[in-house]
N, C-alpha and C positions, 0 to 999 in steps of 0.2 A: 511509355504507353499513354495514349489518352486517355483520359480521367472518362470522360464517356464510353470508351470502351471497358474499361476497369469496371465503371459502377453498374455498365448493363449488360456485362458478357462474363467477363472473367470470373471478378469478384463472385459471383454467385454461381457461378461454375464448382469452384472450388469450395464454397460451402457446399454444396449438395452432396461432392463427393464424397465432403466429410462427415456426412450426414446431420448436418445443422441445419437446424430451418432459421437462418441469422437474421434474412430479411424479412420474413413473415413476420417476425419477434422484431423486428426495428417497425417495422408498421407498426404495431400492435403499441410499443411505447409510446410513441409518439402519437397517439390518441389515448393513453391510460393516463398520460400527464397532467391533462388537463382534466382528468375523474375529480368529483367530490370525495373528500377523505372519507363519507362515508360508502361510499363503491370502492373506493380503495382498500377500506379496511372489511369488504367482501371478497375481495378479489382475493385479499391475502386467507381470512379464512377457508374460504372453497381450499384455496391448495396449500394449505395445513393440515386441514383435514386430509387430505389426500395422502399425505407425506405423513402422517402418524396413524394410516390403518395401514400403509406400508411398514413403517414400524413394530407396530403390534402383530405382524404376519409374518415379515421375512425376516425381523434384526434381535438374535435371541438378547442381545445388551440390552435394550430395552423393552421387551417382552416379559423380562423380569423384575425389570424395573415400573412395570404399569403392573405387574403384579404386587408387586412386595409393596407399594402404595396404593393398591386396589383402587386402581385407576379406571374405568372402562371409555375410552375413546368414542365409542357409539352411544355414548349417555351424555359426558359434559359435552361441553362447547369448546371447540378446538384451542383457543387463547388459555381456556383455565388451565385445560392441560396440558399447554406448556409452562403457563405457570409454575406448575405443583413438579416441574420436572427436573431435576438438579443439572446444573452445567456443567459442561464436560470439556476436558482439555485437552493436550497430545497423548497422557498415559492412558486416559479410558480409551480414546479413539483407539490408539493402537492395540490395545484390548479388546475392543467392539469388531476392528478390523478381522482382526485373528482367527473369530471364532464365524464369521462372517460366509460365506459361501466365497473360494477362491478367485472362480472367474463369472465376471458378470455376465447376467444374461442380456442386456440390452447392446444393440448393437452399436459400431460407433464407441463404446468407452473403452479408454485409455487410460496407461496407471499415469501419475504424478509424485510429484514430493515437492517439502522444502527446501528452502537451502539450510536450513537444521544451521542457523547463526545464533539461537542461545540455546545449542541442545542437541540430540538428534534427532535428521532427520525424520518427518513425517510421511510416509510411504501411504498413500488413496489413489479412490479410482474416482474420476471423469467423468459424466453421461454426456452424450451432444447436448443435451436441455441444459444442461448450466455453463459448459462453452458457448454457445447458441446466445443465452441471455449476456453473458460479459462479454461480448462482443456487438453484440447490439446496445448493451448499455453504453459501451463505449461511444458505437456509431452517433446513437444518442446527443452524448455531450458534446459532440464535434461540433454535427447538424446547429446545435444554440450557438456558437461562433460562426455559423457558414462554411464548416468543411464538410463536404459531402463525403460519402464512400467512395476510395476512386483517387480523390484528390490525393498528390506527392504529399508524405510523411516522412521525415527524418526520424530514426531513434537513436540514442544515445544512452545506452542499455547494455546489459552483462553479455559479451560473447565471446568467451574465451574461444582458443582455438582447439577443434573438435576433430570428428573423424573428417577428412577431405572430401568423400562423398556426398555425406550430409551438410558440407558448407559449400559443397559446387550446387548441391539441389536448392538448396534454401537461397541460394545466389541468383538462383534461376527464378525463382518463384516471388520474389524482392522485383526482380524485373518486372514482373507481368501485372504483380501487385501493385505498383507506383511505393514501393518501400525503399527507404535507403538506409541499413543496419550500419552504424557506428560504434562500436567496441569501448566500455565504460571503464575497462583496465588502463590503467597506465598514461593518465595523463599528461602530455610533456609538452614543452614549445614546436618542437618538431612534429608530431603529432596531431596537435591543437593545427598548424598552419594546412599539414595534410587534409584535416576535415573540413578546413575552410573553403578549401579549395573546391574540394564534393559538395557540398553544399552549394556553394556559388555555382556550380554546372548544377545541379541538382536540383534547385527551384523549390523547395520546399513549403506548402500553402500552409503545413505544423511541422513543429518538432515536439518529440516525447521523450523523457528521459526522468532517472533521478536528478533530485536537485540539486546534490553535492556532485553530481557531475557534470551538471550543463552550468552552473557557479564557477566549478573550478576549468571549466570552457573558457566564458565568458571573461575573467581575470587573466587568463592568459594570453587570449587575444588582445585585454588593453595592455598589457603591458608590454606585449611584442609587438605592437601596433598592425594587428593583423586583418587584415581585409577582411570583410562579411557582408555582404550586400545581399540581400534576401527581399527584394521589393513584393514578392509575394505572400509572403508570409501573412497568417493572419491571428495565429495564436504558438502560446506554448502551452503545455499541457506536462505537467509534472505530479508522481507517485512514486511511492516504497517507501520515503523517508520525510520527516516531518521537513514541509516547506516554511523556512522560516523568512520573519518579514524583511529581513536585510536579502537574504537572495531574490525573496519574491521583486523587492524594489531593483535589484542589480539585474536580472533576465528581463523584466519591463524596460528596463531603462536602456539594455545592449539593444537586445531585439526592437524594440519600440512597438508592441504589441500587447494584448491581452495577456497574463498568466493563469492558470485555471490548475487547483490543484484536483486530487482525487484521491478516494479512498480505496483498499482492498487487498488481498492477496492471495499469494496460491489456493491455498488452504479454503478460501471465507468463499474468493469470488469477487466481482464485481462489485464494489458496499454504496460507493457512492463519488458523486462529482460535483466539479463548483459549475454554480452557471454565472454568463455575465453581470448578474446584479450582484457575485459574489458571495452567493449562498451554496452551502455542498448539500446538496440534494443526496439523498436516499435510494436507489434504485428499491423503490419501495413494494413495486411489482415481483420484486425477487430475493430479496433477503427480507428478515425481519430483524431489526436492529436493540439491543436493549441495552442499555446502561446501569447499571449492578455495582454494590455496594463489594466489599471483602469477602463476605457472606453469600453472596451471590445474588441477593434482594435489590428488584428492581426499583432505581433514586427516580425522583422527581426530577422535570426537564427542567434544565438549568445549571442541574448538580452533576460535577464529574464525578468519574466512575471506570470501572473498566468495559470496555466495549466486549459484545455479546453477542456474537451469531447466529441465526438459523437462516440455510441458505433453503427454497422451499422448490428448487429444482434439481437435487443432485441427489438420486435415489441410490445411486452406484454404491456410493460413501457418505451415510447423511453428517451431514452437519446442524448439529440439534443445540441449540445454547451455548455455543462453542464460545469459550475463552480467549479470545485473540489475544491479550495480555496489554492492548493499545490501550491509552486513556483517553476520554471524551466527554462530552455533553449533550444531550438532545437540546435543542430548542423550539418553542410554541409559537416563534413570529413567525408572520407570513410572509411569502417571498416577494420584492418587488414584480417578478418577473413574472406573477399569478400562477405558475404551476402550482398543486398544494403535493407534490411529493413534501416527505418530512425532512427536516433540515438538522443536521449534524453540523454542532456551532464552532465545535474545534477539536481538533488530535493532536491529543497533547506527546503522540508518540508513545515509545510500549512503555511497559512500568520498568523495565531494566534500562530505560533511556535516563531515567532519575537518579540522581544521588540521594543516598541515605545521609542526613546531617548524624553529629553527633547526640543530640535531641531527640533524634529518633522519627522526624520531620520529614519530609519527602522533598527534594530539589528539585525542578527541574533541568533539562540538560542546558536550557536556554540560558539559564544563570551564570552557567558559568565558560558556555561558548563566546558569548557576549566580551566578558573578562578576558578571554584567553585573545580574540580581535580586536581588540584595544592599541595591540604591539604590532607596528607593522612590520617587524623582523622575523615573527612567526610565520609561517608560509604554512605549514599544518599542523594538528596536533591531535591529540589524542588520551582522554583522561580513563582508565578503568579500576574502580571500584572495586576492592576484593570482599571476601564474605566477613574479614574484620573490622570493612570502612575504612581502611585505609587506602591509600590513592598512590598508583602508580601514571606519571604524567609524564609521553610522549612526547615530542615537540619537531619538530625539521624548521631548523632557520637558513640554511645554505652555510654556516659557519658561523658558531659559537654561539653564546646571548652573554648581554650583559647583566652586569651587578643587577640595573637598575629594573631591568625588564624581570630579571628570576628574583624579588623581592616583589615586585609587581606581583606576579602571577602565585604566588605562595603566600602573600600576605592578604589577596583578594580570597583565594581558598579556602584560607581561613576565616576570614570574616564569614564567608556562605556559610559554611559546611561548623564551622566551632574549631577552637586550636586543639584541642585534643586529637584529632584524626593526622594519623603520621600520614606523611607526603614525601613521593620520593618524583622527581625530576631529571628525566634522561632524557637527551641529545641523541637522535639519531637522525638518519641520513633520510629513511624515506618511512613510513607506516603503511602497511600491506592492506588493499582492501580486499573482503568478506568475499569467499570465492562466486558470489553470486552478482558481485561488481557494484555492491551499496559501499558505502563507507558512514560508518558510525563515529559519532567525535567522543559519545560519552556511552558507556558500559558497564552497568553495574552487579554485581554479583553477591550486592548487599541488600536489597530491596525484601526479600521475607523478613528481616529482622526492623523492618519500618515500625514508629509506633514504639518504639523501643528504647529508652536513653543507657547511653555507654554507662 
């Protein structure tokens, strides 16, 4: 389709039906951007406020929790009292849910989940208003690279195969959309060459995808010397999994384009995006973001912490100080690029992405990804963490490893992590990704016992 007709027919077709007002709400950013942080930080309490006399009316979870801290929302100021409000994770939510009114009165919402990858699922409901804003947040972050709405997008994204109905309809609607879905399972040469192919007919002005999937793309097209000509292309655009600087450098350097990472998920929303000065902005018109210590006390910008939700348009299923379990930093510099959204300086990924040292120390996953790419025999791997810190590590070489490499990688581990942590090393053929099409390299299931020496 044409991008012209996509951006001024279709496309806005099919929000209305959905009952999203996407485009009103992509206006409406794209002039809040350039607000003074202090209209900004108006803008957020007017609808704080809104979203805790909601609270205090319709959500008995916390009706008794402004009770039992003899809170009155109509007396402080909407910030103290999120303040004074304790964070909350998947067990309240689904407690909160529970007791919650079944079916939502606003029209338009729709249930959701997680992919429940350290846990179970999270089962909430949707309002159009917070569809509405991640999607115009989205549109947003394009628009700062030059992609309009409209414009050909490739994704490279979990889509397993479903009921046939629903992948003939969503086939149909990909058409009309200028979308072209590519399946994040099971990436092989033969596959890798198939997508090149759609792509090259396909014209793509972005591509979005995780980045251990559009990486392990990328590697296999150099090594099977496979064609990719995309003269129009104008960015990448990668989320779900921490974008690290070696893939960010490998997608720049295949593509020959901008990379722009993002933040957010099911559950949060829309959190935030890079723009081309390379700052990740805030969607600060729609979440409120906090960075919080163990305890849940908000750190100073600078200092990581665990990242901290309130999304201030999702009345269906609030999300109130919500615990993402990612780690991050706010930052106070200003953006080259003058917008003053607030700038989230880094994601360090969830706190189960870390190893637990023997010290009791916190690793990151980077530490020892790094280690394991060292060996170019490795072709993937996979390190997880049990609750005794000890380390069971996955590996696919296409046929065996040597002395020299599994002395490598066991003697590196140890140096990280302390010789005390037993390490077991197995050789298998392929490592299954996460049925929601991410692939995690590190997994820990030792991370409460942090802070803690064996």
């Amino acid at each position: 389709m044409h991008p012209k007709l996509v951006r001024g027919i279709l496309y806005p077709l099919q929000e209305r039906l959905m009952r999203r007002p996407t485009f009103r709400l992509l206006d409406e950013l794209e002039t809040s951007q350039w607000h003074s942080k202090r209209a900004m930080r108006d803008l957020q309490a007017a609808k704080l406020t809104l979203l805790l006399r909601h609270l205090a009316e319709k959500v008995p979870h916390f009706t008794e929790i402004l009770d039992l801290q003899n809170i009155d929302p109509s007396e402080a100021g909407p910030f103290d009292v999120l303040e004074r409000l304790p964070t909350t994770d998947k067990r309240s939510l689904r407690e909160q849910i529970a007791r919650s009114a079944p079916v939502p009165t606003v029209a338009g919402t729709r249930p959701m989940s997680t992919g429940g990858s350290t846990g179970e699922p999270l089962q909430f409901w949707v309002d159009p208003a917070r569809s509405a804003y991640d999607k115009a947040a989205r549109m947003r972050a394009h628009l700062w690279f030059g992609i309009e709405p409209g414009d050909r997008e490739a994704y490279l994204w979990a889509a397993a195969i479903g009921n046939r109905r629903q992948d003939r309809a969503r086939a149909i609607r990909d058409i009309f959309l200028n979308d072209l879905l590519l399946s994040a399972f099971d990436l092989s040469p033969q596959t890798v060459r198939t997508y090149a192919a759609k792509l090259n007919r396909f014209k793509p002005s972005c591509i979005f995808g995780y980045p251990s999937s559009l990486a392990t793309f990328c590697r296999i097209a150099q090594d099977e010397k496979i064609n990719v000509r995309l003269p129009g292309l104008r960015a990448v655009f990668t989320t779900g999994e921490v974008l690290d600087p070696q893939q960010r450098r490998l997608l720049r350097d295949f593509f020959n384009v901008p990379v722009a990472d993002g933040y957010g998920g099911r559950d949060t929303g829309s959190c935030a995006h890079e723009c081309p000065a390379g700052s990740t902005h805030i969607t600060s018109e729609h979440v409120i973001l906090e960075i919080v210590d163990a305890q849940g006390r908000p750190v100073r910008n600078g200092t990581t912490g665990e990242i901290v939700v309130t999304n201030l348009d999702n009345f269906a299923t609030p999300f109130v100080r919500y615990r993402t379990g990612d780690m991050g930093r706010l930052s106070g510099e200003a953006c080259p690029c003058g917008r003053n959204l607030s700038v989230l300086d880094v994601v360090d990924g969830r706190r189960t992405d870390h190893l637990v040292a023997a010290d009791g120390s916190l690793r990151h996953a980077l530490s020892v990804i790094y280690l394991m790419r060292e060996r170019c025999e490795i072709q993937q791997f996979q390190i997880r963490q049990q609750k005794d810190r000890s380390l069971d590590v996955q590996v696919v070489t296409g046929g065996g490893i040597s002395r020299d490499t599994r002395e490598h990688v066991l003697g590196g581990l140890r140096k990280c992590l302390g010789d005390s942590l037993t390490t077991r090393l197995q050789i298998v053929d392929r490592i299954a990704q996460q049925p929601s099409g991410k692939f995690r390299h590190v997994i820990s299931e030792a991370t409460e016992s942090a802070g803690q020496p064996q």
